[in-house]
C-alpha positions as CSV (number, residue, x, y, z in Angstrom):
1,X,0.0,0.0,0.0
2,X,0.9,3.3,-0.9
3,X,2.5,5.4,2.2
4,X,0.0,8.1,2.3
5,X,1.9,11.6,3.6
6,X,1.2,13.3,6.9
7,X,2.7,16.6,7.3
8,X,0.2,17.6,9.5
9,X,2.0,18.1,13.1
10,X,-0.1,15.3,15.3
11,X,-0.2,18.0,18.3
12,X,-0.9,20.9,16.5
13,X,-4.2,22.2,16.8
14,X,-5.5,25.8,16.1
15,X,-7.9,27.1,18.4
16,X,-8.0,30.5,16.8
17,X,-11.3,29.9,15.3
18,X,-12.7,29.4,18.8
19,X,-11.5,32.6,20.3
20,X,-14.1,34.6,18.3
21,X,-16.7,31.7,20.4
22,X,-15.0,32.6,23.6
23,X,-15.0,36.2,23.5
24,X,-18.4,36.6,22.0
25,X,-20.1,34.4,24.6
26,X,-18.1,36.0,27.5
27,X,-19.6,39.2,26.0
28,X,-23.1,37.9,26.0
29,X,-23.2,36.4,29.0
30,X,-21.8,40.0,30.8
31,X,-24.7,41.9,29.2
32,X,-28.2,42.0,30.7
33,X,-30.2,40.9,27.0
34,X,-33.5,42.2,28.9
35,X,-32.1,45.2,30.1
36,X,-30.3,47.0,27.1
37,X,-29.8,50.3,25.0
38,X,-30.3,49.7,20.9
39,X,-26.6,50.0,20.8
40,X,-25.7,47.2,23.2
41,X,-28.5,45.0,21.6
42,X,-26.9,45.2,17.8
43,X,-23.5,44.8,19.7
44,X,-24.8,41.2,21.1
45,X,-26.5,40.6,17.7
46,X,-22.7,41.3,16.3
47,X,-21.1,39.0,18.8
48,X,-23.3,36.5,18.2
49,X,-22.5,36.1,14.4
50,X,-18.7,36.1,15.7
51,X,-19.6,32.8,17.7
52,X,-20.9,31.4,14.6
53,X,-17.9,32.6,12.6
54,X,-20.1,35.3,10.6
55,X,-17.7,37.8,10.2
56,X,-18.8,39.7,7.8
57,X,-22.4,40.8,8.9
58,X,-20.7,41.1,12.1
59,X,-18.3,43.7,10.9
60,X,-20.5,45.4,9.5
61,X,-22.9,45.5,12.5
62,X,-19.6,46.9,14.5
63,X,-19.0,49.5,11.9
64,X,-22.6,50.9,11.9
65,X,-22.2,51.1,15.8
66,X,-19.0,52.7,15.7
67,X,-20.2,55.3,13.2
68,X,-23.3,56.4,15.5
69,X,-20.9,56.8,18.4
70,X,-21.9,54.1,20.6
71,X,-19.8,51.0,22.3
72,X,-16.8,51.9,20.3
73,X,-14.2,50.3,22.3
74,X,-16.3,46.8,22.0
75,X,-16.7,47.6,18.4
76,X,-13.0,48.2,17.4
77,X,-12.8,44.8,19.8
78,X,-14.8,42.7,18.0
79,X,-13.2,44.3,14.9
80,X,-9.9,43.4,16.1
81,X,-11.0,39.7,17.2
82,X,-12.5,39.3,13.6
83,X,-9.7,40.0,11.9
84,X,-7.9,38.0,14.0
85,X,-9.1,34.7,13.5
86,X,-8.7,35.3,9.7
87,X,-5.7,35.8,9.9
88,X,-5.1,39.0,9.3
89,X,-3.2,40.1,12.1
90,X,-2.0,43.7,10.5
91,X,-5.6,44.6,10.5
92,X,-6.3,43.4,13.8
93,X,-3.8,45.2,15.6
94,X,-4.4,48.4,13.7
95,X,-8.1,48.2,15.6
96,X,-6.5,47.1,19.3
97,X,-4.5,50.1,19.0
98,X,-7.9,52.3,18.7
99,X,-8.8,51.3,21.8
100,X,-8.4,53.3,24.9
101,X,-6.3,53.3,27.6
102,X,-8.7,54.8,29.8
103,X,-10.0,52.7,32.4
104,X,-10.9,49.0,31.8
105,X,-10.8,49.5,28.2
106,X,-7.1,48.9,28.4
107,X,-7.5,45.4,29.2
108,X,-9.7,44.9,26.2
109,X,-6.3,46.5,24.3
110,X,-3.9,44.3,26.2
111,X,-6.2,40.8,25.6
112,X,-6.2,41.6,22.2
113,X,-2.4,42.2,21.7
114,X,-1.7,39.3,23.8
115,X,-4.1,36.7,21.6
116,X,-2.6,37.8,18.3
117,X,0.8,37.5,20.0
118,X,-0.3,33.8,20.9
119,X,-1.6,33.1,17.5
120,X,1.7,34.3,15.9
121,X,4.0,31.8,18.1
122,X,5.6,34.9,20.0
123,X,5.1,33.1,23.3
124,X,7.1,35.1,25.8
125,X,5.2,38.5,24.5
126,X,2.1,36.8,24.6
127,X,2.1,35.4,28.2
128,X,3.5,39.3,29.6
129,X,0.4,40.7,27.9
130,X,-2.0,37.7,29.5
131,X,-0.9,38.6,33.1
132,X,-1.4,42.1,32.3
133,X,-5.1,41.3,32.4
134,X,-6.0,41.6,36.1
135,X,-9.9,42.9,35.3
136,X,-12.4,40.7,36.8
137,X,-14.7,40.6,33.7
138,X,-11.1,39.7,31.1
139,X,-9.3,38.0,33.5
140,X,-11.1,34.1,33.2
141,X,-10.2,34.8,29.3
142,X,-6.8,36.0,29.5
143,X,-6.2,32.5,31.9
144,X,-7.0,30.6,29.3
145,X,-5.2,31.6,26.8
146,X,-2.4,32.2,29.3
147,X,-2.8,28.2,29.7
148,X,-2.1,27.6,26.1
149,X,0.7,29.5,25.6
150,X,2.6,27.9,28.5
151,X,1.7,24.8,26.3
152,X,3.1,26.1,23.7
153,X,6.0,27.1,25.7
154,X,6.5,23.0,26.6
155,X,5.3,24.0,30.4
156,X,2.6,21.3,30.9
157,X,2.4,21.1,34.2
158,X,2.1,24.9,34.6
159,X,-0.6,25.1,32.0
160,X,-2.4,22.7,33.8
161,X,-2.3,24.1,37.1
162,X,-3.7,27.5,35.7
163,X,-6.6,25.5,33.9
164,X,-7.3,24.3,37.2
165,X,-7.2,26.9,39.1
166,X,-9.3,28.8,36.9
167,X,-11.7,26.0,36.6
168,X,-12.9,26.5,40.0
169,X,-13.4,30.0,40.0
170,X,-14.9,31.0,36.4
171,X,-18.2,31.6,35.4
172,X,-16.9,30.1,32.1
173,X,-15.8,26.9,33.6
174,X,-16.6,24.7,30.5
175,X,-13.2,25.8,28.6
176,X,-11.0,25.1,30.9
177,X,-11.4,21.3,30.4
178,X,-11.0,21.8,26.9
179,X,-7.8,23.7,27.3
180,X,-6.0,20.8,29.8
181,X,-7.1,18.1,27.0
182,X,-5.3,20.4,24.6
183,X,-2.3,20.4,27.1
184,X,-2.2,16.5,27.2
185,X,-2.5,16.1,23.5
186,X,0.7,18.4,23.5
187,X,2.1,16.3,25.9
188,X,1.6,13.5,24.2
189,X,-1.0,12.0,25.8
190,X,-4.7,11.5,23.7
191,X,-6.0,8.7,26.1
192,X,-6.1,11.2,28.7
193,X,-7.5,14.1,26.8
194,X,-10.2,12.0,25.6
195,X,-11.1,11.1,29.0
196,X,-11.2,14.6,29.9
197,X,-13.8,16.0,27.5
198,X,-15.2,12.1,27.7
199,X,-16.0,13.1,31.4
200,X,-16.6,16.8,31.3
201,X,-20.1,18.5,29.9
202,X,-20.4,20.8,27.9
203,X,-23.8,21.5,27.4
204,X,-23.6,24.9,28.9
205,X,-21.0,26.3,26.3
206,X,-23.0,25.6,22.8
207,X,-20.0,27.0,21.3
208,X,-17.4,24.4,22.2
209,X,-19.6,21.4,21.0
210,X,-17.6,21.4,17.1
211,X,-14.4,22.2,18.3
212,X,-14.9,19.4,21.5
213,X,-15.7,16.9,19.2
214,X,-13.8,17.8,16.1
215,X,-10.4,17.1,19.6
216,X,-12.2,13.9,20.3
217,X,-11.9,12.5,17.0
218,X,-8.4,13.7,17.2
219,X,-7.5,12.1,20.0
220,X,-8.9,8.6,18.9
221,X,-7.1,8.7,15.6
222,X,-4.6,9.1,17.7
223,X,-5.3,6.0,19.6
224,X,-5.8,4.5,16.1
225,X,-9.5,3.7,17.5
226,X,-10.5,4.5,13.7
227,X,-14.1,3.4,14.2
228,X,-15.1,5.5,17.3
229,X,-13.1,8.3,15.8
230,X,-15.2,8.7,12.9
231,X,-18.2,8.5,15.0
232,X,-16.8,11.6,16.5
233,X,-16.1,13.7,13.3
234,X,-19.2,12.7,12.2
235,X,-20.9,14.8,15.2
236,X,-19.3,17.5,14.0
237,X,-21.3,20.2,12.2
238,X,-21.2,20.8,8.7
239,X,-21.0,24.4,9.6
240,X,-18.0,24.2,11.3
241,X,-15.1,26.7,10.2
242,X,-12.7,23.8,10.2
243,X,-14.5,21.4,9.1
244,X,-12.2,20.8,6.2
245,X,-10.1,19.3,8.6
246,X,-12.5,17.0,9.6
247,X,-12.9,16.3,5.6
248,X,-8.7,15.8,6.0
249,X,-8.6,12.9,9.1
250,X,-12.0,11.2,7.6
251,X,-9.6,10.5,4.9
252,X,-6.4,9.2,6.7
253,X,-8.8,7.3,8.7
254,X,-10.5,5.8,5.4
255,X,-7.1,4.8,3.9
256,X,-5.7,3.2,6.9
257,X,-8.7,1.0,7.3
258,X,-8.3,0.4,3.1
259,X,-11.8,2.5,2.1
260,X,-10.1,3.7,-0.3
261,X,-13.0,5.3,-2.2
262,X,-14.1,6.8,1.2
263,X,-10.8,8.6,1.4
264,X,-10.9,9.5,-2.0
265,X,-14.3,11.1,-1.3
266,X,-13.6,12.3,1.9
267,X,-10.2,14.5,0.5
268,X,-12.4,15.8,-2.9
269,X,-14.6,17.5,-0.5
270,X,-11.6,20.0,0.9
271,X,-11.6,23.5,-0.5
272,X,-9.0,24.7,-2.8
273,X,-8.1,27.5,-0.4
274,X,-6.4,25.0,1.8
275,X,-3.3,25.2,2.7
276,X,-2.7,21.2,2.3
277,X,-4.5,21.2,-1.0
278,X,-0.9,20.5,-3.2
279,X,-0.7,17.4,-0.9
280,X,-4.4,16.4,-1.1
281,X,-4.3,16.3,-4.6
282,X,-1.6,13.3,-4.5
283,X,-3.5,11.6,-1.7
284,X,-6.7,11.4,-3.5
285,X,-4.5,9.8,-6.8
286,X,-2.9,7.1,-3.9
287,X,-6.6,6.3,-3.0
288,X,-7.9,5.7,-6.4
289,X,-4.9,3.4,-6.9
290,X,-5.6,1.1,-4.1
291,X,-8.8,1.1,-4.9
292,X,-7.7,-0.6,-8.3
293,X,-8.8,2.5,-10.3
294,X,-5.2,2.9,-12.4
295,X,-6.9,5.0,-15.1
296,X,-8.0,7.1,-12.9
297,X,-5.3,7.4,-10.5
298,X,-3.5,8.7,-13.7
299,X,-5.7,11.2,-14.6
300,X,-5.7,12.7,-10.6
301,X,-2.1,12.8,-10.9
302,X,-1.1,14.1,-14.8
303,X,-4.1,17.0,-13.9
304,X,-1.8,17.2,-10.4
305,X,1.6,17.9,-12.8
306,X,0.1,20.0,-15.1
307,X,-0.4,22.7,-12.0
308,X,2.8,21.4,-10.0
309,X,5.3,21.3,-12.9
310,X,7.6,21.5,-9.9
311,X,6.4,18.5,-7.9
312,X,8.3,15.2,-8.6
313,X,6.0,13.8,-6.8
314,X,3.5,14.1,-9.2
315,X,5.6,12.8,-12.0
316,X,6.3,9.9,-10.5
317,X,3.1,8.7,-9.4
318,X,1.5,9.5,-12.7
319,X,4.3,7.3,-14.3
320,X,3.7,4.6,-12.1
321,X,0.2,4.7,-12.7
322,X,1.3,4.3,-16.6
323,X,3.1,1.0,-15.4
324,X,0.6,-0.8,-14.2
325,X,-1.4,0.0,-16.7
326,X,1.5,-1.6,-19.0
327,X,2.1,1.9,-20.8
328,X,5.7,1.6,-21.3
329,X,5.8,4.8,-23.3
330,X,4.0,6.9,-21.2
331,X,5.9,6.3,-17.7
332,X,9.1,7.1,-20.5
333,X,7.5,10.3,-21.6
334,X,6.1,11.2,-18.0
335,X,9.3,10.4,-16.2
336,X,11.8,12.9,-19.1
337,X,13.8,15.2,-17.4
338,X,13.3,14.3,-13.7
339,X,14.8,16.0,-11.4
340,X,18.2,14.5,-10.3
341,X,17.7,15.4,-6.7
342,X,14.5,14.1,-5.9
343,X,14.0,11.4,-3.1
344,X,12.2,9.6,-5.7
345,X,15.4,9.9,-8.2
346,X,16.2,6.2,-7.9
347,X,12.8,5.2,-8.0
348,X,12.0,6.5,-11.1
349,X,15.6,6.2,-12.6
350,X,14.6,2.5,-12.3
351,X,11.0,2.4,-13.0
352,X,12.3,4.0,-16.5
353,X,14.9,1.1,-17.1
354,X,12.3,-1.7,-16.3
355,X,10.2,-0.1,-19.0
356,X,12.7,0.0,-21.5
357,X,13.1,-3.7,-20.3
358,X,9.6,-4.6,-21.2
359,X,9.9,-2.8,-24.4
360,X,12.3,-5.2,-25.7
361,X,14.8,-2.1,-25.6
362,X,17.5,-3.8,-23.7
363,X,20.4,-1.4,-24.4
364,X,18.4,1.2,-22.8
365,X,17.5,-1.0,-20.0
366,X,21.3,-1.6,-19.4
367,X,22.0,1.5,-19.2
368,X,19.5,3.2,-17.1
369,X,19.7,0.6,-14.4
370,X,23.5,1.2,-14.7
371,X,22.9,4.7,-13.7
372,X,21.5,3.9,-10.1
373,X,24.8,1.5,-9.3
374,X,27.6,2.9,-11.1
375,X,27.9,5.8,-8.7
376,X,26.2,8.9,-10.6
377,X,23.8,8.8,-8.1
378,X,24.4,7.8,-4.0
379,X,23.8,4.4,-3.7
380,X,22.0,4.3,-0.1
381,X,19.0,2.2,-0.7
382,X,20.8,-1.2,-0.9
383,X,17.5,-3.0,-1.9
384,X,17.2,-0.6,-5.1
385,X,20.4,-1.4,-5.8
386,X,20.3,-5.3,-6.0
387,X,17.2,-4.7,-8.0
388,X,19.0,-2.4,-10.3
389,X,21.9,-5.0,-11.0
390,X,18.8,-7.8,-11.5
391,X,17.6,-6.1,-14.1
392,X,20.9,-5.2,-15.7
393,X,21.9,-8.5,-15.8
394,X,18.2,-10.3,-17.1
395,X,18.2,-7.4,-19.8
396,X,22.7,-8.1,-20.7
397,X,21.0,-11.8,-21.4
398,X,18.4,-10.8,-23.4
399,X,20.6,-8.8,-25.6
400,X,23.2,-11.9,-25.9
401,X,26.0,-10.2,-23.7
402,X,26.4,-13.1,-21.6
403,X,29.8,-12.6,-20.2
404,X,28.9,-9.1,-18.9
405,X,25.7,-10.8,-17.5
406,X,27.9,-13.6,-15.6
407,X,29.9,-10.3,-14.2
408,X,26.8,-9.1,-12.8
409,X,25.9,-12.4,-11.4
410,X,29.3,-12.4,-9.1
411,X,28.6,-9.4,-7.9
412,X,25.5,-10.0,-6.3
413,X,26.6,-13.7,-4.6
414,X,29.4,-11.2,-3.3
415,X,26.0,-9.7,-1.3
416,X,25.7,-13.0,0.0
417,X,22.2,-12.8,-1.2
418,X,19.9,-16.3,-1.6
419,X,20.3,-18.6,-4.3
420,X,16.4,-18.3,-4.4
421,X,16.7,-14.9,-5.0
422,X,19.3,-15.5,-8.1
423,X,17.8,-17.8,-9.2
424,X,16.0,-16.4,-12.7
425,X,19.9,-14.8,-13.5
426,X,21.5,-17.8,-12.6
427,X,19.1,-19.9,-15.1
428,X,19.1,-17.4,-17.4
429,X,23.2,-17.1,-17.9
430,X,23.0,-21.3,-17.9
């Protein structure tokens, strides 16, 4: 079977996303709905689309606000928090740095800075803004996010000890559980973050149910509990603002339990906008060839090349596609020019020379498998290079150079290698 990249960090989560959910509900919960001016009401009706990840109604709910005058260090927050979780972090600091000073408001200013600090990876900047925070209505959010950057930071047991602590004392106490599962996962540890969230309840924090499940199924891939873990993902709403991701482990898990078509499926349905969509695009051609589909494991993988010229990757799938499907020419044509410094080098250097080798063309053959053991290239798979010198010396018989065969022959018993193994050589030269 194919072995199916992961280049996704196995304990790296973004919880960006779910800052907009934090903040927003924090805001909500701090405001009496029944009890409200017109401006605070369209503020909660802004903050409310941030939990659900609408940003741009929201921003422009938080722009008419701001225009009239009203709420506008909450509106340049929420502003700020938007922007935020796009990604945007220019634009996001540009509306913290609107806010005031005055009073309370420059906690808002300091949570802010300290959250895109965190986002960023600068850690040590990030955790002297979070202590800043000493207000009573900021301070259960800057703990949290105080807890995962000392997990960030490696400091595990710290982190946990402030989820704790805070855990007791918040009127938020659902995300604390979440963020000592995260902690564990960073640790290393999924059988104990799953237990966490297994035994905690959230039912009070709407919010968190996507992002709680969407770590659950994390953790029991994990585990390799592939059953249970797509149980989990498939909780998750098709509304959530990662849900590509749960698109991306719905396919590993699919592969590794061979539904290949599944996988495939599961990987078509992630967005072109993602940032692991060059890798995707290979992963779907590895399904359709375990699932038997050669033709169109081709296809994924020549459409693949055309738009990563770059990608040898590409190449040589698509070529060994070809193979299978007995397309000598094609694997010769797909496999021109490859790159000479390419993991896959020897690979393909010898996938070309077996398909000269079927084509009869045995002076070809000779030569390319002469390429990957005669030094122009380092040697250091030794498996590819007894199959290289194989097939030099089966294709030195077929074009009547017998002696130079035989030579070939003594080399490998020098390896030590099975008579078994040299057997169609050996039978061949006699």
């Amino acid at each position: 079977m194919l072995q199916v990249e992961q280049s996704y960090d196995q304990t790296n989560f973004d919880l960006s996303p779910f800052i907009c959910s934090f903040i927003g509900s924090v805001f909500e919960r701090s405001r009496n709905a029944e009890d409200c001016t017109d401006a605070e009401a369209k503020l909660r009706e802004a903050y409310s689309l941030l939990i659900k990840f609408e940003f741009e109604p929201a921003n422009t709910i938080f722009e008419d606000i701001y225009q009239s005058g009203h709420e506008k260090e909450w509106c340049l927050f929420g502003i700020g928090m938007s922007y935020l979780v796009q990604q945007n972090f220019s634009q996001s600091l540009k509306s913290f740095k609107k806010i005031s000073l005055k009073g309370t408001f420059a906690f808002l200013r300091i949570l802010g800075t300290g959250i895109i600090f965190m986002v960023q990876g600068k850690n040590s900047e990030a955790e002297a803004a979070l202590r800043l925070v000493d207000h009573p209505d900021w301070k259960d959010v800057a703990g949290f996010y105080l807890g995962m950057v000392l997990t960030n930071q490696k400091r595990f047991d710290d982190a946990v000890t402030i989820f704790q602590q805070y855990y007791k004392s918040s009127n938020l106490p659902e995300v604390f559980p979440l963020g000592e599962a995260f902690t564990e996962i960073k640790r290393g540890d999924s059988k104990k973050a799953y237990s966490i969230l297994n035994n905690t309840d959230f039912s009070g924090f709407p919010p968190l149910h996507d992002v709680v499940q969407f770590i659950k199924g994390r953790c029991c891939y994990d585990l390799e509990n592939d059953l249970v873990s797509l149980e989990e993902f498939g909780k998750v709403s098709s509304d959530f603002l990662l849900y590509d991701e749960v698109h991306w482990y719905v396919g590993l898990i699919s592969y590794r339990i061979k539904s290949f078509q599944q996988a495939h499926d599961a990987w078509n349905e992630i967005n072109e906008g993602n940032p692991r969509f060059e890798e995707i695009g290979l992963m779907k051609g590895m399904a359709m060839y375990e699932a038997g589909d050669l033709e169109q494991a081709a296809k994924i993988w020549k459409d693949f090349s055309e738009k990563h010229p770059s990608s040898p990757e590409g190449k040589f799938y698509q070529a060994k596609a070809y193979f299978e499907l007995d397309q000598y020419q094609q694997v010769l044509d797909t496999l021109e020019n490859f790159p000479k410094d390419s993991s896959l080098t020897m690979n393909a250097i010898e996938l070309r020379a077996v398909s000269y080798y079927r084509q009869e063309n045995y002076e070809d053959a000779v030569k390319w498998f002469r390429v990957n053991t005669s030094g122009v290239i380092d040697v250091s798979d030794i498996q590819t290079t007894i199959n290289n010198l194989l097939g030099e010396g089966l294709a030195l018989i077929a074009s009547k150079d017998v002696e130079a065969a035989n030579d070939i022959l003594m080399k490998l018993k020098e390896m030590k290698l099975s008579d078994s193994f040299l057997e169609p050589l050996s039978n061949a030269i006699a």
